[in-house]
C-alpha positions as CSV (number, residue, x, y, z in Angstrom):
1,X,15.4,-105.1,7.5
2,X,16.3,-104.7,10.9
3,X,19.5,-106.2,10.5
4,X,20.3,-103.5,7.7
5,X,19.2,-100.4,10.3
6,X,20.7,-101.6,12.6
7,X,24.3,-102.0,10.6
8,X,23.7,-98.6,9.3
9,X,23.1,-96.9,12.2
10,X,26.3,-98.4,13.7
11,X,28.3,-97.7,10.6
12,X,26.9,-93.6,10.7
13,X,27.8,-93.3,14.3
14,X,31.5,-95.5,14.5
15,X,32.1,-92.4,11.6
16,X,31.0,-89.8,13.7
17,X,32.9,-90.9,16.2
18,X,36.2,-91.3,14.4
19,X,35.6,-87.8,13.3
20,X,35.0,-86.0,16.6
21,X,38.2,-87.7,18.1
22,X,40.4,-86.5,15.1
23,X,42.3,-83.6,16.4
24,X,43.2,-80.5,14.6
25,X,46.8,-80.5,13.0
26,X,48.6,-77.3,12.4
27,X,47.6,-75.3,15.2
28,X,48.8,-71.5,14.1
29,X,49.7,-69.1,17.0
30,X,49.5,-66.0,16.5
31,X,52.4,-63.7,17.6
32,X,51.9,-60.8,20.0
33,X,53.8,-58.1,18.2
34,X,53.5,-55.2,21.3
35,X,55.0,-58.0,23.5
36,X,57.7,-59.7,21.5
37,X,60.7,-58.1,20.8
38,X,63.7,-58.2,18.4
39,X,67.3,-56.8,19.1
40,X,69.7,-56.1,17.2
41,X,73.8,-55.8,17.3
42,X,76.3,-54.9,14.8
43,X,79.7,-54.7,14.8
44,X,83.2,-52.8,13.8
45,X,86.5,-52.5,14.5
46,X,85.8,-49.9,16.8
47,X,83.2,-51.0,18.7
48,X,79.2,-51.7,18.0
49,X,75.9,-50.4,18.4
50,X,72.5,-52.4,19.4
51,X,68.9,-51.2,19.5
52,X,65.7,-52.8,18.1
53,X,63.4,-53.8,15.5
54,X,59.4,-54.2,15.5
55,X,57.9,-57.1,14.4
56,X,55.0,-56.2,11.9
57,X,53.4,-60.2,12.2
58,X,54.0,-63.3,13.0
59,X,53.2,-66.4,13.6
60,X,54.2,-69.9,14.9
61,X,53.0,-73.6,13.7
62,X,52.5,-76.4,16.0
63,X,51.0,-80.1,15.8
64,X,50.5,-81.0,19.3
65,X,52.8,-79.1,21.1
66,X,55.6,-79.8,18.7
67,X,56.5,-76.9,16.7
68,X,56.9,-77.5,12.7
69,X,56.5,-74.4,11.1
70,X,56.7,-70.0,11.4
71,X,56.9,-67.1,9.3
72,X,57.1,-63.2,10.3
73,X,57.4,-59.6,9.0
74,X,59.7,-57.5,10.1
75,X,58.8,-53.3,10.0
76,X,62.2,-52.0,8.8
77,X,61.4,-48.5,9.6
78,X,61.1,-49.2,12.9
79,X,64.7,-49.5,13.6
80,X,66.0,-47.7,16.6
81,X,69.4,-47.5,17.9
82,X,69.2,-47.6,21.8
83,X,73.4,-47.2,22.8
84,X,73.5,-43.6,20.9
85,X,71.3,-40.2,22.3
86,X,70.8,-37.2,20.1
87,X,71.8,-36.0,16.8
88,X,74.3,-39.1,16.6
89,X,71.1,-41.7,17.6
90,X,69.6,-39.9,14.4
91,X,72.4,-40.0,12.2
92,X,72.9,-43.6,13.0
93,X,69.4,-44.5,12.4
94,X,68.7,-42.8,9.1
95,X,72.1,-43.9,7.9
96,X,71.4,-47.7,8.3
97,X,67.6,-47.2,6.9
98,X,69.2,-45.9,4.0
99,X,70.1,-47.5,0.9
100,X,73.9,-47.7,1.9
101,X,72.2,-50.5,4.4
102,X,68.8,-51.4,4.2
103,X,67.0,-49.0,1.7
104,X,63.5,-49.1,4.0
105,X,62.2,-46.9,1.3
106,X,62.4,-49.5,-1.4
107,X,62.1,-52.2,1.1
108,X,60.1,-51.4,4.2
109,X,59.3,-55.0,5.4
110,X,62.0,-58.2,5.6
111,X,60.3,-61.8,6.2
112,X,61.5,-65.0,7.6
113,X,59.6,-68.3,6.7
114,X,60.5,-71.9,8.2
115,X,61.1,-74.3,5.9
116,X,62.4,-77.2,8.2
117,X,62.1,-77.6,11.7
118,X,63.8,-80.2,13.7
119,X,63.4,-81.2,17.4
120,X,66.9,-81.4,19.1
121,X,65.6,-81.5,22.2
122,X,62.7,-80.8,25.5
123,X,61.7,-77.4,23.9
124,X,64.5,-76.9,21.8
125,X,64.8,-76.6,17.7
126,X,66.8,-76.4,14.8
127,X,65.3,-74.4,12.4
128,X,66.4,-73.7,8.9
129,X,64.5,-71.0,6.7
130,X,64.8,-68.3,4.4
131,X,65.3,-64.9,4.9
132,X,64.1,-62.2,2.8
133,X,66.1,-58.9,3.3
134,X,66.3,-55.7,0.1
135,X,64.5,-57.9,-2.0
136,X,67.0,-61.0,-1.5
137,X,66.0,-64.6,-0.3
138,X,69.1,-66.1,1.2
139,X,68.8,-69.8,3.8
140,X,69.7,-69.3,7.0
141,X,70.4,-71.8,10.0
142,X,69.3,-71.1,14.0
143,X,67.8,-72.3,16.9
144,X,64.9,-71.8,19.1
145,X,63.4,-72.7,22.1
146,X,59.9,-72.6,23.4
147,X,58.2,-72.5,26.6
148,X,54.9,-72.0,26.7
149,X,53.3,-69.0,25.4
150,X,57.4,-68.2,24.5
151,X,59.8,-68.6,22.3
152,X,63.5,-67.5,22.2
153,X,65.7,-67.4,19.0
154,X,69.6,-66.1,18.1
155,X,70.8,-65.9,14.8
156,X,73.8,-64.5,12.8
157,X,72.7,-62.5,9.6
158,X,76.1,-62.3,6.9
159,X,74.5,-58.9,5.7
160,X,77.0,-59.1,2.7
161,X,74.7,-61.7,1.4
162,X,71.8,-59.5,0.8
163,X,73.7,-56.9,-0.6
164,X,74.5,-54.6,2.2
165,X,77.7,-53.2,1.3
166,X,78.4,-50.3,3.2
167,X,81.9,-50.7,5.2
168,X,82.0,-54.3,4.3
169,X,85.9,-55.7,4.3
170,X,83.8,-58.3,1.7
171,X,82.9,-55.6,-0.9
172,X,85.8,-53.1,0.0
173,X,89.6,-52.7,0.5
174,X,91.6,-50.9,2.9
175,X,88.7,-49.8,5.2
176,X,90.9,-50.1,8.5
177,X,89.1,-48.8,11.5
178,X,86.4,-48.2,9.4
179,X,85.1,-51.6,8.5
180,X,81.8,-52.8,9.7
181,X,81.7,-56.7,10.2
182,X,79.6,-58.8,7.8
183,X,77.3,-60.5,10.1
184,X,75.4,-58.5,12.8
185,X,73.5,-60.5,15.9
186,X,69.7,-60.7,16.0
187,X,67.7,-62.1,19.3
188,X,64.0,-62.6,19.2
189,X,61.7,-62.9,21.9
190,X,58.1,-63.9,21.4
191,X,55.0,-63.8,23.2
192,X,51.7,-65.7,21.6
């Protein structure tokens, strides 16, 4: 009998103890949206213009301190143009939350979800994932890096892809000095 206490005792506390050193996998990090920041920049013939975008949420994934996973919400009525002033900052700003560009009324949020995530080096990433922008899920290919509580991502958006026509040389002929490039830059800077 003691024998049999004695083996179940050992057996209870060997499975506590396997339990207590198990760590916790997925470990989600929240994203500081009044600290991160996203910037734009698009491009024509002419020239281009920049300014930002607010992130509405966000999140990163980690086991350990390897990242594996991340998904945000982008507010598309928060975009701002920051190179223009005045009545032309205005123009510029209602024109590209329209629906000749983004059509914030219809669609006032885009998202971005990892769906792979590959080390390709100390703190870097390759992430693949797909964006959601008008209503339209497209894959799209970038990298980021993070260091410690940050994280730094560039990416290349084909807007023609998701349906944003206006001034595209994709969609339209003969535009000249008018056209507006196809992709547009965005860099993202997160604190978490």
């Amino acid at each position: 009998m003691k024998k049999s206490a004695l083996s179940l005792v050992l057996a209870v506390f060997t499975g506590f103890s396997s339990i207590a050193s198990t760590t916790i996998d997925n470990e989600k990090k929240q994203v500081k949206t009044s600290e991160s920041t996203v910037t734009w920049k698009g491009y024509k013939v002419t020239g281009s213009h920049y300014g930002t975008i607010d992130l509405k949420e966000g999140a990163l994934i980690f086991d350990g301190n390897q990242l594996i996973g991340g998904e945000f919400t982008v507010d598309m009525g928060s975009l701002v143009s920051h190179d223009l002033e005045g009545k032309s900052k205005g123009k510029l700003e209602n024109h590209l939350k329209s629906d000749d560009f983004f059509g914030v009324a219809a669609h006032p949020t885009s998202k971005l979800v990892f769906t792979k995530v590959k080390a390709s080096g100390k703190n870097s990433y390759e992430v693949k994932g797909d964006l959601t922008i008008k209503g339209k899920t497209k894959p799209i290919s970038f990298d980021i890096s993070v260091y410690g509580s940050k994280a730094t991502a560039t990416m290349k958006v084909d807007r023609s892809l998701y349906e944003v026509k206006y001034g595209s040389g994709s969609f339209f002929d003969n535009l000249g000095d008018k056209t507006i490039y196809d992709e547009f830059d965005l860099v993202v800077d997160l604190v978490f």
